[in-house]
N, C-alpha and C positions, 0 to 999 in steps of 0.2 A: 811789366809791373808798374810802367811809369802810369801810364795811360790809368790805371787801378788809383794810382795816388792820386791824380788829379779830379780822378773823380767823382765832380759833387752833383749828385743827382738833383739836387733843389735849383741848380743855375743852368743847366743844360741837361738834354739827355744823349748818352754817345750814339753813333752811327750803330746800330747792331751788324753791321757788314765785319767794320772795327770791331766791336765786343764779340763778336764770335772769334776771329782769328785769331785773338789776343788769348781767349780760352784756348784756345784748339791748341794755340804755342806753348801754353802754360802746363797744361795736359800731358803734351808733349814733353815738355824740359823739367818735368814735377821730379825726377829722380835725381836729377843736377841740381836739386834748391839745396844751398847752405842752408839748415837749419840752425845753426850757430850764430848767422850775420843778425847781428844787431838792429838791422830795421825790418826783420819779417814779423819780428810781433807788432811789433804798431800798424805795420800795412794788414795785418789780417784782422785786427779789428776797425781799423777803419773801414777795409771792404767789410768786412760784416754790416757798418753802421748802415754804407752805401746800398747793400745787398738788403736789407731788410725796408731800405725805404724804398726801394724798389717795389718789394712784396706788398706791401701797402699801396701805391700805387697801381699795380696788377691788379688788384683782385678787388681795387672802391668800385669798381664796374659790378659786379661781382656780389656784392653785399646784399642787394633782394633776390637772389637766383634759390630757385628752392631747390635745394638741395637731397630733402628727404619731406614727403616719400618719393624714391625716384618716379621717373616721371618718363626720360626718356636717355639714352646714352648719347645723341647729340647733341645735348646743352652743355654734354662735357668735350667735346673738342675743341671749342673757343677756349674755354677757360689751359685747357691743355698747352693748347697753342702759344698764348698769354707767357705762359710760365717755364716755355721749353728752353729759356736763353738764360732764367734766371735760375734754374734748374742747374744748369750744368755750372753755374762755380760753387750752388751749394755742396755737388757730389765731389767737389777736387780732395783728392785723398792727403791733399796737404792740412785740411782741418782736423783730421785725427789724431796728429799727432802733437796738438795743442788742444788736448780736452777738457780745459780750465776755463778754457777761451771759449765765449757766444759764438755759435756759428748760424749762419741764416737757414739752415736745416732746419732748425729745430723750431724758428720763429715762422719759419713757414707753414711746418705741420701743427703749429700751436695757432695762427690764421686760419686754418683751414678748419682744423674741428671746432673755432668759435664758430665758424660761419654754417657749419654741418649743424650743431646746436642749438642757432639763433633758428634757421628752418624747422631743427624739430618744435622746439617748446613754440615759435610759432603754430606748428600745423599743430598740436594741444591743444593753445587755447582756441584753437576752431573747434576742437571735438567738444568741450565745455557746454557751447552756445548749443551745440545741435540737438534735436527733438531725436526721441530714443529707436524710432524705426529709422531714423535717418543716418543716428550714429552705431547702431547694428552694421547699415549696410557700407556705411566706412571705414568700421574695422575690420569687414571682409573683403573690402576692396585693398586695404593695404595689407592684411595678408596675400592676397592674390599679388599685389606689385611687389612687394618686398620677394616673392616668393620668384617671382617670372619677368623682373624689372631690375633687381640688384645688383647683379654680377659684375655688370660692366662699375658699376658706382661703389662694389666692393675692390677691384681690381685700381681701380683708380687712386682711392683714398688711401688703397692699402701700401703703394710705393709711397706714401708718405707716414707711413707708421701708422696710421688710422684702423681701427675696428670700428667700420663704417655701420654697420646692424646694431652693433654693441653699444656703442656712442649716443648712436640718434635714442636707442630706446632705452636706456638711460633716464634722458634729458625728458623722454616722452612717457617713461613708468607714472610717474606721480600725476599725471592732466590726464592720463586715459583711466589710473584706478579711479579716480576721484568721480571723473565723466560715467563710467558704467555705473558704479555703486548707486551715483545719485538718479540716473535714471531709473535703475531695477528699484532704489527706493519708490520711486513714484511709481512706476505701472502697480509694485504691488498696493497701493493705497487708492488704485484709479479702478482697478480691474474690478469684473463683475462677477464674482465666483461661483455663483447660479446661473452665468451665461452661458450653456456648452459652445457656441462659435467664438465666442471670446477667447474663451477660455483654452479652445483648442487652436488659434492664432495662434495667442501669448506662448503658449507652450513652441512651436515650432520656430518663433522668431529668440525665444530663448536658449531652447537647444541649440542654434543654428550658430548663436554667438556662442556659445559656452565650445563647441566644436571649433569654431574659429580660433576662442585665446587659446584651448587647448594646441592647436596646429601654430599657431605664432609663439608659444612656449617652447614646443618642440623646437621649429627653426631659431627659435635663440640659444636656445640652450647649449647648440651647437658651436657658440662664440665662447663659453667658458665666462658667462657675464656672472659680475656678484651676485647675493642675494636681493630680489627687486620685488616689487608691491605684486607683478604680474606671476611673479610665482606662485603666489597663495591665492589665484583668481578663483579656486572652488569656494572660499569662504563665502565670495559675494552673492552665492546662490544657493546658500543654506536653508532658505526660508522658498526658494522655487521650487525645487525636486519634487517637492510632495504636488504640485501643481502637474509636473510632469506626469505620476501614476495615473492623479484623476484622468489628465486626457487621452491616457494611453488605453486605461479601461472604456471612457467614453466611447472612443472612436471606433476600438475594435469590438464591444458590443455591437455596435453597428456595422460592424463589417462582416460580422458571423451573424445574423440576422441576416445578411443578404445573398449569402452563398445560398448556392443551388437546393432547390428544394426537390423531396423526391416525385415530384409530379414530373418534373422537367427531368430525371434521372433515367430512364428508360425502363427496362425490366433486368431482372436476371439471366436471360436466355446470350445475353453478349461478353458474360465474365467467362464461359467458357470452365475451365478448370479451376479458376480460382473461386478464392470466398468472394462475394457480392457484397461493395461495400461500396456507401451513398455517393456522388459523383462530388459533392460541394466540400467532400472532409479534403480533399488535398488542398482548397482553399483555405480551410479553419489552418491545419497544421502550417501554409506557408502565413498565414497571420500570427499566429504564435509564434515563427522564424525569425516576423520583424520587430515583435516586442525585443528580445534578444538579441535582433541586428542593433537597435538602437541602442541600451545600453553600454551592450559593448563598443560603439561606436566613441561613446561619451567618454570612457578610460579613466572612470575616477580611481581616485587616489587618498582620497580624503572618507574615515571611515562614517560621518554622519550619512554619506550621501549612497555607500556600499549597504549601508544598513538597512537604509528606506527602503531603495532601489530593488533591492535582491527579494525580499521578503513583499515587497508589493507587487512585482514579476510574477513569482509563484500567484499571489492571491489572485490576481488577472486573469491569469491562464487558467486557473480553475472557477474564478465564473465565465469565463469566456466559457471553459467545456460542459458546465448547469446549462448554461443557453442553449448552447449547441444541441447538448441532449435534450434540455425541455423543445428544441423545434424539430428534433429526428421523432421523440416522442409524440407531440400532437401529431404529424404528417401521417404515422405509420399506424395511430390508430382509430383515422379515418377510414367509413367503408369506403371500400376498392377492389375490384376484379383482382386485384393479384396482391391481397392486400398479405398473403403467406409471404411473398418476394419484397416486400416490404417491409415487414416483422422485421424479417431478419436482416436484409442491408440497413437500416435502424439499429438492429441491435451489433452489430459490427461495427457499425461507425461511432457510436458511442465507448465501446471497449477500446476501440483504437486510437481514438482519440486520447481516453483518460491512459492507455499503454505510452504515447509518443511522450505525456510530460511527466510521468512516472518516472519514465526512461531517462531523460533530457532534462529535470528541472533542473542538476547542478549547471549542467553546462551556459541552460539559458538565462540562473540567475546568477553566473558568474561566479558561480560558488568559489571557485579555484583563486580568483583575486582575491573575495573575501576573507581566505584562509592566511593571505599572506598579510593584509594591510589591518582586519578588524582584530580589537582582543578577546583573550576564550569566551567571558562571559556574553559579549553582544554575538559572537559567535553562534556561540550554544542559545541564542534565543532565537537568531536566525532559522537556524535547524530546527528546533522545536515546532517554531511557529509552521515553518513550512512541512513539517511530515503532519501535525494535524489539520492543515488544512487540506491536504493530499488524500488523507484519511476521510473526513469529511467528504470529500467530493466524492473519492471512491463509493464510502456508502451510500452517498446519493445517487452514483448511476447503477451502482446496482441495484437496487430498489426498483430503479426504473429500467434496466433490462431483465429483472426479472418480472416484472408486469409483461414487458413485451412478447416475453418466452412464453408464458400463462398461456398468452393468447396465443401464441403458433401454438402451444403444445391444442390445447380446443383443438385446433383447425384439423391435429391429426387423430382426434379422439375416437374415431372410427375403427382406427389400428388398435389404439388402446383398451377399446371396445373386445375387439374381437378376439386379440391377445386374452383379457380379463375373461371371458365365458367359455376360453378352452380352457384354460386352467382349472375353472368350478366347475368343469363338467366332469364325468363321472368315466367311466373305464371305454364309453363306446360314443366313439364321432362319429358326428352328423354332417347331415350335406350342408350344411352354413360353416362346417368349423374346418378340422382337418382337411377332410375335403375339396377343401377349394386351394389351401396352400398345397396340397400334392398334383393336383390337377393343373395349375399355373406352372408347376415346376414340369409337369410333363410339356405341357404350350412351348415351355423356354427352351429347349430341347426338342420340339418337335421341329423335322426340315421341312416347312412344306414347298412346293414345286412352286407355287406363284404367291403372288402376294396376299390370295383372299381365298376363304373357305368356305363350303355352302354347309348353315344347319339350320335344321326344318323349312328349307327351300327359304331362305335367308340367307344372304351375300354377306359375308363380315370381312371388313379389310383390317388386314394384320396391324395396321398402323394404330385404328383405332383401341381407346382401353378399354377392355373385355372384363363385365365379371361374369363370374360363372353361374350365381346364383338368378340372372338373369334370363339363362339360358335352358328354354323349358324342356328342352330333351339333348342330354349330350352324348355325340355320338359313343360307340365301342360298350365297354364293359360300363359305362354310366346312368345306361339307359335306364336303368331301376332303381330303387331309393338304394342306396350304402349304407350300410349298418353294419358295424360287427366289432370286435374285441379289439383295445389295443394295447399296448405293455406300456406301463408308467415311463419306459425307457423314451418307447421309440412315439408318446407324446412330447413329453419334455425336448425332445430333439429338435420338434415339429417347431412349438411354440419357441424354443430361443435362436431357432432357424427365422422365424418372421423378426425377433427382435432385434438381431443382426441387421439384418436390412433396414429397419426403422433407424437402428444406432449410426449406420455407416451410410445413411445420408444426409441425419442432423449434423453426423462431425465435420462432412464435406462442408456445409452452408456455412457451420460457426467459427468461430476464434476458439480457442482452448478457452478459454477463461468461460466465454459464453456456455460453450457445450456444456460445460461441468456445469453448470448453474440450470441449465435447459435438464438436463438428468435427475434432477430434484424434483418438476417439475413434471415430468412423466413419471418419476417414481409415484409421486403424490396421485395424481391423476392414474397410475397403474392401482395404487394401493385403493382409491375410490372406488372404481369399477369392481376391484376383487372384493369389498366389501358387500356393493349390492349382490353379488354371486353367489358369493358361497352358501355352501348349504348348511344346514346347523346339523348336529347330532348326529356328527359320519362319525365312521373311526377314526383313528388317531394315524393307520397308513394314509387314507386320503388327506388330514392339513399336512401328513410329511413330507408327500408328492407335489403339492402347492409350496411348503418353504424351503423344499430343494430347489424347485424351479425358481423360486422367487430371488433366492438367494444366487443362483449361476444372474438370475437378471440386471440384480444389482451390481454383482462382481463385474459385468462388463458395460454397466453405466457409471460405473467409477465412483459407487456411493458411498465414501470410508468410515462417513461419521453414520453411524444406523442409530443411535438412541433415539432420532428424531421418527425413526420409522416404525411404528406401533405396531403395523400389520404382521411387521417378522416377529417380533417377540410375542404376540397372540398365536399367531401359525405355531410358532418353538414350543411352545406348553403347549398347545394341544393336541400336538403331536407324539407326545411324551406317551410312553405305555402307561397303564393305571399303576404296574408296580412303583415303576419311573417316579410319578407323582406319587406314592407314598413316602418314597425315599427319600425324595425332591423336599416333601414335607416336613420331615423330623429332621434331615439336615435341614432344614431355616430355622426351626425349633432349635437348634443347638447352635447355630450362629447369633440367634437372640441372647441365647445366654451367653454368649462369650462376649455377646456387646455391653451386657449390664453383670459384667464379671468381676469389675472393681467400683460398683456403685453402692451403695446403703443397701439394698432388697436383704431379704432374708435367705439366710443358706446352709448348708449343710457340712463340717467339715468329715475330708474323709482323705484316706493313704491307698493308695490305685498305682498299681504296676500289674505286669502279662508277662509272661513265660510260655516258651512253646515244648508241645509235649513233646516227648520219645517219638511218637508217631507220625511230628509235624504236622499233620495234616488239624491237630487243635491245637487253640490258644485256650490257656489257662488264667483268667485277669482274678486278683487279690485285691480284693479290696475292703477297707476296715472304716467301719464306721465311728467318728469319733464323737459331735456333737452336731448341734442345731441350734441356730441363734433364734430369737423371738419373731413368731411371724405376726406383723404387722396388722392382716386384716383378721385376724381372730380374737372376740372379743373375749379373756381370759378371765376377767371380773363376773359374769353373767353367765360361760359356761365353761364346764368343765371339759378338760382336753388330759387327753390321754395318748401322746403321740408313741407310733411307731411308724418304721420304713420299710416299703416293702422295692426290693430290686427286680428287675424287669427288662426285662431285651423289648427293643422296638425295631421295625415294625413286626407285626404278627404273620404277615406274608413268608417272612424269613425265617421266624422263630419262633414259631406256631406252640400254646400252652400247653400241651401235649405231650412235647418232647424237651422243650426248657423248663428247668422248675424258677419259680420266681421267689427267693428267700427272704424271709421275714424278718424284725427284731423285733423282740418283746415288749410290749407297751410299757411307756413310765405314765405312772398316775400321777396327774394332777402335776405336770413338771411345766415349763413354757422353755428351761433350757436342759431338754434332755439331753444326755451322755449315755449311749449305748455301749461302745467301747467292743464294738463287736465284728467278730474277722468273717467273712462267705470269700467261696470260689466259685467263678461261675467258667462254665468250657464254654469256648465259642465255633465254630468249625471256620476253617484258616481262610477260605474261599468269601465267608462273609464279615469277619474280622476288621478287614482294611475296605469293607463297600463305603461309599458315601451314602450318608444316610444313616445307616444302621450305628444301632446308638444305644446305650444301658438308662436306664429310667431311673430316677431315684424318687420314688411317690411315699408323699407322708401323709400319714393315716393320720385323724384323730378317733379311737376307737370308742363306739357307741352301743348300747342294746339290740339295737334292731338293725341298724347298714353301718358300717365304716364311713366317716366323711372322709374325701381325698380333700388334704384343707392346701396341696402345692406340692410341685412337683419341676427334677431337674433334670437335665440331660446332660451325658456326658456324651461323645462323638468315638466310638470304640478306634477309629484310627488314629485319635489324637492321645490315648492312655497308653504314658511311659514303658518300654523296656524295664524291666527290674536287670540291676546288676550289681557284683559286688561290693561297689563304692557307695550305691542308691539303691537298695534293695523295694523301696517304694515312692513315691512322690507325694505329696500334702496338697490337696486342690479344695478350693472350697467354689462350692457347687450352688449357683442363687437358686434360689425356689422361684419358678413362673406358678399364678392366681390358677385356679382351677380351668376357664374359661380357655388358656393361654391365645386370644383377643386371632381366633380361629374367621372370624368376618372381616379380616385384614389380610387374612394369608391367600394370596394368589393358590395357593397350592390345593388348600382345603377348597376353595370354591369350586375350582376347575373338576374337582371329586366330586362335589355335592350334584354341581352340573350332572356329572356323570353317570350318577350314581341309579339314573332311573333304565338305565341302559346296560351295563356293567355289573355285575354280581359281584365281583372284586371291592368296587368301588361303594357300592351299597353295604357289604359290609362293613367296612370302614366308618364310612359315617354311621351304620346304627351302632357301632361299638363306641364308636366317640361319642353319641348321646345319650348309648342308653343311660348309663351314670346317672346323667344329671337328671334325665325322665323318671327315674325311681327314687332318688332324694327328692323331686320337684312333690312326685306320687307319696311320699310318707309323710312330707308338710305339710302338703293338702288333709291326708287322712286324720294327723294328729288333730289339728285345729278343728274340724269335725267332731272329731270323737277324742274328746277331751278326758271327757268323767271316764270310760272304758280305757283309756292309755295309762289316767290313773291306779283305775283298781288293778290295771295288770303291772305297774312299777311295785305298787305297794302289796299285791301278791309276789 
């Protein structure tokens, strides 16, 4: 201890041979110190005094050593060395227990982080001065050093209490925020925002730093440091992000412009089993990978820049796939020798492409961070924005793979040709039709012994494609023309036997999505053909033989929505029986009025209920006539009207006037709202009761001299007239009046008859009974105005 007192470091320095053993004794007998003796506090502060001017002594060497960024772990063994004598009286465990008392511990570790300090805010204000590519590539070098350079420089500082990362970047927050901001100010006021190479520089030297602070955030964050300027570094690139989309759509337009075109593609003969799809799309899909690698590389946090970022990703990728598909589209509909094999690898790579970011936009616009950092509203515009622009693209490539299908489906029109002319042909195939699909089926089936056949001394080898109608004499029973009879069955058989085969080798080529769209397509193109065929003025078995086939056609082209498809509902009605279509007729007639059942028209009220007889096998309907509101087109000023009603079963096919009687009500003179008040019963037979169609007439007369005018007339629908029963003995319906004319040049129904009617006796009657009427009121118009003075003298006789 003596040697400790005398020790004045300003007038000599001791022997360190001495200062060691002195410690080493001290160390040694540190459990034998009176702590009580009266001179250990004054010797521990004097050594303190001695021990700190020491430490100042040690380390003036020491004072420009850079400290941070490290650099290398042997500039730290000098210093080490320096400090290992002065080291061990700061650790004597006799300073702890005078914790009031300065011990040279703490002035040491208080030396040491000025001087870790003074290095950083040094190496600062060098980032200040540097030009902004220079000090990009400085703060990736000290992430790199700090990253693969520190340990030993953590390790070191750390025996003296030091948080050596912590400390420096501290002291270095405020000179590096300052250094980035003011540069990214400047690029952006230099940059040339119409320069795409510029522009796609600035973009990768920015991300590159933006990934950098992100990655030296991380490694600090690790120390548990305050709140510091380098945390909130997204802020400083608020105003770039949007610079990032531009370049990222720039670049990868151009990089989907350069993928493989289908010239360089080969053919379809090498996919083998699969669908045939263009070689260049695994190129498109791994660029679209790395839009999405990069973002998510970036890891923001901040939601201005999740907001841009996500919803410009989606907008990217889908003109990236407009592109894609406008260059699969021009390529595929150039002429070309196998331009069928191109069609469709076009139209495959198109669907698969717009399927990959259909499937994948959340993942690749990070939707999932979005959910957790952005709020509902920016949210829900996110989403928005990206399903119509989804939508949008979708409609544009189908647009454009349905152009491309148009054209494969042409290329097969030959099929659809000849599908189309069995159809319209009539009870007996020809050698162009059945014939040739029974005949190939027999080929497929036949074993023959070697690879080739002789006909009319003509060599054909089995490999090559055969038609038959090429082949002027075929052997066996063909030798003669074929003709004869065949059953609506075992055509129909024929024909969706070919169309199987046409179906189940488009579905092999296409994608689901495709096919269904290519089905359309042929429907159309099937519906054309059976337009030029068909024959006019067959019966109504032959279009029902065409819309049964038509219809198995569609069911296995997967057609679901048919309102597009005209030809079946033309085929459906004229296939209908003539009765069919009169039925067909008066139910529409009575669907009219139940349409204009709560409208203004004029109508008739009346009490309508049915009861079934003793015999069941008739209905007995009651019904009571009550009034009649003003019919509109009757002009009642000018003439005289004398209504009554007369009741009526329709059609006449069913309920022929012969055997229904039609009941009358007594004319009212000169009334516009008569009240008859009057009860009929009419029997109906039980079997025709509840037909569709069949329906009770309610026709009002105005009674005249010479003809009855029918001036309107209503229909009731006999299956829709209430049960009578004890609690309702009748029902109240009021009944609109339909015009005379009832607007019969509108009714599908009535046309399809008129059509008919030159062919059909059924149907002829029909219509001359629907017009005689009005040809004998037209006939009495004409004669009156004629014969004026004669209509006279015989009123006035």
């Amino acid at each position: 201890m003596t040697c400790f007192l005398v020790w004045d470091d300003e007038m000599k320095k001791l022997d360190e041979k001495a200062l060691t053993d002195v410690s080493l004794k001290m160390t040694a007998c540190e459990s034998e110190v009176d702590l009580q003796h009266l001179l250990l506090n004054p010797s521990l502060i004097y050594l303190n005094d001695c021990a700190c001017n020491t430490i100042r002594c040690i380390l003036q060497p020491f004072s420009n050593e850079p400290f941070f960024p490290p650099v290398s772990s042997s500039r730290l063994k000098t210093i080490n060395a320096s400090l290992k004598l002065i080291t061990d009286i700061c650790i004597l465990d006799v300073w702890d227990e005078f914790e009031n008392l300065a011990n040279p511990s703490n002035f040491l570790s208080l030396e040491l982080k000025k001087l870790l300090e003074k290095s950083a805010e040094k190496y600062g204000e060098t980032l200040k001065k540097m030009e902004f590519h220079e000090l990009c590539r400085q703060v990736q070098s000290l992430w790199l050093t700090l990253s693969n350079e520190s340990h030993p420089y953590c390790i070191f500082f750390h025996q003296f209490d030091i948080n050596y990362i912590g400390a420096a970047m501290l002291k270095l927050d405020l000179s590096l925020a300052k250094a980035i901001r003011r540069s990214l100010i400047n690029q952006l006021e230099e940059i040339d925002h119409r320069n795409p190479t510029e522009l796609e520089n600035f973009t990768k030297t920015t991300m590159r730093l933006f990934v950098t602070l992100r990655n030296l955030l991380n490694l600090i964050e690790t120390f548990h440091l305050p709140d510091c300027r380098l945390f909130h570094f997204e802020e400083w690139f608020k105003e770039i992000t949007v610079f990032w989309t531009y370049s990222w759509r720039e670049v990868t337009q151009k990089m989907v412009e350069r993928t493989i075109t289908l010239d360089e593609d080969g053919d379809s003969v090498k996919y083998g089993a699969r669908r045939p799809l263009p070689a260049g799309l695994y190129s498109f899909l791994c660029i679209q990978k790395g839009i999405s690698d990069d973002m998510a590389r970036l890891e923001f946090t901040l939601p201005h820049h999740l907001v841009i970022c996500s919803a410009s990703v989606v907008n990217i990728m889908c003109q990236n796939i407009n592109t894609y598909a406008k260059k699969l589209f021009n390529e595929a509909m150039r002429n070309h020798e196998e331009k069928a094999s191109r069609l469709v690898r076009a139209t495959n790579g198109i669907e698969q492409a717009m399927c990959f970011v259909e499937e994948g936009y959340r993942r690749f616009a990070q939707f999932q961070r979005v959910e957790e950092i952005v709020d509902k509203d920016d949210l829900a515009a996110v989403r928005t924005t990206s399903q119509r622009l989804l939508k949008s693209t979708r409609d544009t490539c189908e647009l454009q793979i349905s152009t491309l299908l148009s054209h494969f489906v042409t290329l097969k029109n030959d099929i659809v040709m000849r599908i189309a002319k069995n159809l319209c042909a009539d009870g007996k195939e020809s050698n162009g039709g059945l014939v040739r699909i029974r005949i190939l089926k027999m080929l497929k089936f036949w074993n023959f012994k070697s690879s080739e056949f002789l006909i009319q001394n003509r060599t054909i080898s089995k490999s090559k494609k055969l038609d038959i109608l090429q082949i002027p004499f075929f052997p066996f029973q063909f030798q003669k023309s074929y003709k004869r009879e065949v059953s609506a069955t075992e055509r129909i058989e024929s024909i969706l036997e070919c169309c199987y085969g046409l179906v189940d080798d488009v579905r092999c080529l296409l994608l689901p999505n495709c096919f269904k769209l290519s089905t359309r397509h042929f429907a159309t193109s099937l519906e054309t053909e059976i337009r030029k065929n068909i024959r006019q003025k067959q019966p109504a078995e032959y279009y029902s033989n065409i819309y049964i086939a038509l219809k198995y056609i569609y069911e296995f082209l997967e057609i679901d929505d048919r309102k597009d498809i005209n030809l079946l509902s033309d085929l459906h009605l004229n296939s209908f029986s003539t009765n069919d279509l009169i039925l067909s007729y008066y139910d529409s007639l009575c669907e009219k009025i139940d349409r204009t059942r709560f409208g203004n028209s004029p109508h008739v009220d009346v009490h309508i209920s049915y009861i079934k007889m003793d015999d069941e096998n008739t209905i007995s309907i009651q019904i009571k006539l009550v009034k009649m509101s003003p019919i509109e087109w009757i002009d009642v000023l000018s003439d005289r009207v004398d209504y009554f009603v007369r009741l009526e079963l329709f059609p006449k096919i069913l309920f022929p006037s012969n055997k229904f009687d039609s009941p009358t009500t007594n004319p009212m003179p000169q009334s516009t709202r008569p009240q008859w008040k009057e009860l009929f019963e009419i029997q109906v037979p039980l079997e025709c009761f509840f037909l569709r169609g069949a329906c009770l007439a309610i026709s009002v007369f105005d009674h005249e001299r010479f003809v009855d005018r029918l001036v309107g007339r209503g229909f009731i629908s006999l299956h829709s007239v209430p049960e009578a029963s004890e609690e309702k003995p009748t029902q109240r319906l009021q009944v609109p009046l339909l015009a005379n004319d009832f607007s019969d040049q509108n009714n599908v129904f009535y046309q399809l008859l008129k059509n008919r009617s030159c062919r059909d006796a059924v149907a002829k009657e029909f219509i001359e009974t629907r017009t005689r009427r009005h040809q004998r009121i037209r006939a009495l118009q004409t004669y009156i105005k004629r014969n004026r003075h004669r209509v006279g003298h015989m009123l006035l006789g």
